[in-house]
N, C-alpha and C positions, 0 to 999 in steps of 0.2 A: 468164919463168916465169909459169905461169897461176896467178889467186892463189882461193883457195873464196872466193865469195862467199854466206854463209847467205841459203838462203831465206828470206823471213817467214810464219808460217801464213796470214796472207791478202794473198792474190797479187792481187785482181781490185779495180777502182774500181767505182764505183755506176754505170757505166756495161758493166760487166763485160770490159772490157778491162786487159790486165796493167798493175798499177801502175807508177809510173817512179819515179825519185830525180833530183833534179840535186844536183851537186857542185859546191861553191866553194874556191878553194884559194888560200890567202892565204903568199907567198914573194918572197924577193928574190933580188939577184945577178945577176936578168937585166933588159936593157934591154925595151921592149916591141918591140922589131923579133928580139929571138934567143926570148922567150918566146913570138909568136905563128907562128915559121917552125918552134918543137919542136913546140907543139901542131900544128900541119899535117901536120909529118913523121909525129907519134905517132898521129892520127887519119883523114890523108888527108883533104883537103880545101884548098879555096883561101884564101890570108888574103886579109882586104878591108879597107883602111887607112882609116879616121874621121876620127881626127882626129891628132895625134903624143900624147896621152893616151888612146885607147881605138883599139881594133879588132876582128875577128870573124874568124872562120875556120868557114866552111862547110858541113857535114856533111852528104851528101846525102840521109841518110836520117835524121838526129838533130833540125840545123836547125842556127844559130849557136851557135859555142861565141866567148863572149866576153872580150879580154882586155884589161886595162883599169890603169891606177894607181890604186890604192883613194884617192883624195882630192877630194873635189866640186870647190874651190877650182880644183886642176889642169883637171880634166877642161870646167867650165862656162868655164873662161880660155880651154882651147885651141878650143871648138865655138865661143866670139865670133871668137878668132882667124879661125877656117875661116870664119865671115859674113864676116867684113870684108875677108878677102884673097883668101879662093877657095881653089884649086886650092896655092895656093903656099904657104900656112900651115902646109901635110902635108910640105913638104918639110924635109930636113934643115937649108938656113938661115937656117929660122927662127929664129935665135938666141934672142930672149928665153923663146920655148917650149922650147928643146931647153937652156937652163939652169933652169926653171922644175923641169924635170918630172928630172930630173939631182938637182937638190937633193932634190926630191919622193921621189927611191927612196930617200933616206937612209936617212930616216925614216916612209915610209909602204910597205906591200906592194905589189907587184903581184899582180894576182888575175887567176885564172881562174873565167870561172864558164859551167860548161857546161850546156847544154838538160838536160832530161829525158831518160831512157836507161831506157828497160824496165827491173825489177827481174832479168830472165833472162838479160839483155846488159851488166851491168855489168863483165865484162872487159873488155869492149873498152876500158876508159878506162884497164889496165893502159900498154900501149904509150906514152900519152898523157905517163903518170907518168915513165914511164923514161926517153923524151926530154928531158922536161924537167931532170930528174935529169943526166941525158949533159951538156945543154946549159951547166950550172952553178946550177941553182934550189936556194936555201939556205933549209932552215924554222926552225923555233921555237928549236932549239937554238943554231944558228949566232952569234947574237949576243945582245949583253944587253938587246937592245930589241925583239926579234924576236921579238915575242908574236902570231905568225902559226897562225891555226887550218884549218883545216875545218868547211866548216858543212853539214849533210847536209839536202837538201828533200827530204822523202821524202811521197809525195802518200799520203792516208788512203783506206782502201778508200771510206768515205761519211763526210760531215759530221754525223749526226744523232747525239743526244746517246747513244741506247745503245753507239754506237763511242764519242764521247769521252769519257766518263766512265772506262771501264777503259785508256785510253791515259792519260788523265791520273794514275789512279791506279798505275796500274805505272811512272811514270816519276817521280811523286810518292818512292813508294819506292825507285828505283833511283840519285834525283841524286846522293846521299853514293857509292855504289858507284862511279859513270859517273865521277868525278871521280880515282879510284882507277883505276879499268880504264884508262883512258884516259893513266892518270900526267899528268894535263894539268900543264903547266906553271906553276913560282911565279908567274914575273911575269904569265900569264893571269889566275889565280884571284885578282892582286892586283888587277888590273884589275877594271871596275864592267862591263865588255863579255858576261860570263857569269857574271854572280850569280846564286843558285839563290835557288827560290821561297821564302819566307817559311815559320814557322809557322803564321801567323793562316792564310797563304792554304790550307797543308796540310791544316788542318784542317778548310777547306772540303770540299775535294776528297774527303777521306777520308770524308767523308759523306753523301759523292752514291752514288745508286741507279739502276738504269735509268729510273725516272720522269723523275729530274732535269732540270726543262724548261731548253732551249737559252739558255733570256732568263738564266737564273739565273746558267749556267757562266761568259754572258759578263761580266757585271754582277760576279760574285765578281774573274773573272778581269781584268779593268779597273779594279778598284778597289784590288788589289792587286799592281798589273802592268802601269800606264799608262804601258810602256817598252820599247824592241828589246833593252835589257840584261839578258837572262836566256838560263840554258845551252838554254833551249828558249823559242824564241820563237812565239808564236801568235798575233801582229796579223796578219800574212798572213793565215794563216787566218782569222782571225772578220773580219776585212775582207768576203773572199767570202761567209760569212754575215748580216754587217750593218754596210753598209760606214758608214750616217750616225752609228750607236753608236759605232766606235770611232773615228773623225775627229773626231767631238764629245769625247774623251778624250784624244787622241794626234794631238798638230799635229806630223806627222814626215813628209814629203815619201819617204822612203825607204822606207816602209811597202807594197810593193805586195801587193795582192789576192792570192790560189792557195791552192790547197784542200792544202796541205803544212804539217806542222811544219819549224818554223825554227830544226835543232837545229846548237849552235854548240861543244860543249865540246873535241872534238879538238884536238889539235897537229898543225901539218904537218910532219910529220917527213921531207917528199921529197929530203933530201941523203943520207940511209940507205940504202946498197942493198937490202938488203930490206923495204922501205917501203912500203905500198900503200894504198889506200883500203879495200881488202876489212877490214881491221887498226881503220879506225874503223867501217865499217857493220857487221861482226861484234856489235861489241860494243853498236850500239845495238838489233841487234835482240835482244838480252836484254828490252830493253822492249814490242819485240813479241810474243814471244813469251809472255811475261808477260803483257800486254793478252788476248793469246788464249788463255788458261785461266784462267777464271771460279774455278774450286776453289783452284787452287794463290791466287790475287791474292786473294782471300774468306778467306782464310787468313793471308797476311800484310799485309793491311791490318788486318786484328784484332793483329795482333803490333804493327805500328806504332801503333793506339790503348792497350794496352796500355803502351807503349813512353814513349808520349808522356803517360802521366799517374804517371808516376816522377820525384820530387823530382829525382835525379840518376841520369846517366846515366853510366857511365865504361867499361864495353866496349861491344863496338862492338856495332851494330846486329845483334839475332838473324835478320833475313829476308835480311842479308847473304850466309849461306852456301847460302842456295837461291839467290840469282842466281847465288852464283860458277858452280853446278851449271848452272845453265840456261847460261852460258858456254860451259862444258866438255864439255854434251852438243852444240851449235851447232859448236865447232870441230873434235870427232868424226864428226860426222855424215860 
């Protein structure tokens, strides 16, 4: 079944070609030789075997979608293996890799993390889902340890600070909601893996204007934020704006460059038959959407300053029930 996926108001990069997303999808249950032959079947394309911890699967018009055991440890063991023995390290008797990486699915995920994919052709990664689904992939719920997300790279129309500032700010107000919309998970939110930003740093944001020079946003945002542990990550990003600033802050080898937010708060719910990816990108474009009206986000950001200089708070957030709306008009549409 084909699932809506909402458009966001802006469709085009600074290069004015249609934006893209890549999708990461963090699950167990499968070995990496049954998770990288669903992806194939689901997407059509050839797999290409690495190492016996990582491999690719070819898209001919996508590019590599990759599939991998989320654990450095595994993965940098088995590429020495592949040096030192060749061609026979990939093979199944490899014993000590094919127990390494056996224990390894215990307790760590297998991930897929696929290319970028036009924001117009995100069905296609329907199929993808449901194979994997077929083939027996278990998410967030399935166990008590299985705090398996989704993380959505969704590339920004442009880098310059009049876009970031109301992206920051519309998602500044959204985190309490997204955390809600998304029902994320106890043991997620117990974990330090999607911590939401700070007050101190809230309050920065909330008082940025379009002036607000780039050096500033990053300088608040690294001094309040020198970590991949937040439900929106943004060292990718300011990487590609200034890659000596944040290396001088963030000694994290996992940090690569791309002009994309690094959003992490979903569950992977892909053992659910009606389960889809459309079900988390819906819901973050609330914050697009939001980012792309100036009046409605000028409006409640004033509620949130408001909001935020109240001794005590005990109902819930007033700018809450315009995102619910901005939901409710997105899944109508």
């Amino acid at each position: 079944m084909t699932q809506h996926y909402a458009p966001p108001v802006w469709r085009s990069n600074a290069q004015g070609d249609t934006r893209k997303v890549g999708f990461e999808l963090e699950f167990a249950g499968l070995s990496l030789a049954k998770a990288a032959a669903a992806v194939a079947q689901g997407i059509g394309g050839e797999v290409c075997k690495e190492t016996q911890a990582e491999c690719r699967v070819n898209h001919p018009e996508f590019g590599d979608f990759k599939i991998e055991l989320d654990w450095s440890l595994a993965k940098n063991m088995a590429r020495k293996r592949l040096e030192e023995q060749g061609e026979q390290a990939q093979d199944s008797d490899d014993l000590l890799m094919t127990l390494v990486t056996e224990i390894a699915r215990q307790v760590v995920p297998m991930e897929v993390v696929c290319p970028p994919v036009p924001i117009d052709r995100l069905d296609c990664l329907d199929a993808m889902v449901q194979a994997l689904r077929e083939a027996g992939a278990l998410g967030t719920a399935e166990g008590l340890l299985y705090a398996f997300g989704v993380h959505i790279n969704a590339e920004l129309p442009n880098t310059q600070a009049p876009t970031l500032v109301p992206y920051l700010q519309a998602y500044a107000l959204a985190q309490g909601w997204l955390v809600k919309a998304h029902r994320v998970d106890a043991l997620r939110r117990l974990s330090p893996y999607i911590d939401a930003y700070s007050k101190k740093y809230l309050r920065c944001v909330m008082d940025y204007t379009d002036s607000t020079p780039i050096d500033q946003i990053l300088d608040d945002y690294l001094t309040h934020n020198p970590t991949r542990n937040r439900g929106m990550d943004l060292l990718p990003l300011f990487k590609t704006v200034d890659e000596e600033k944040v290396m001088a802050r963030v000694d994290d080898e996992k940090v690569n460059a791309r002009p994309t937010f690094h959003y992490r708060l979903p569950n992977c719910e892909i053992e659910q038959s009606d389960w889809s990816l459309s079900q988390s990108w819906n819901v973050w474009c609330v914050v697009e959407h939001l980012a792309a009206d100036p009046a409605t986000l000028s409006k409640l950001v004033a509620q949130w300053k408001q909001w935020d200089e109240q001794v005590l708070n005990l109902s819930e957030e007033p700018w809450h029930s315009t995102l619910d709306q901005i939901y409710k008009n997105l899944l109508s549409a």
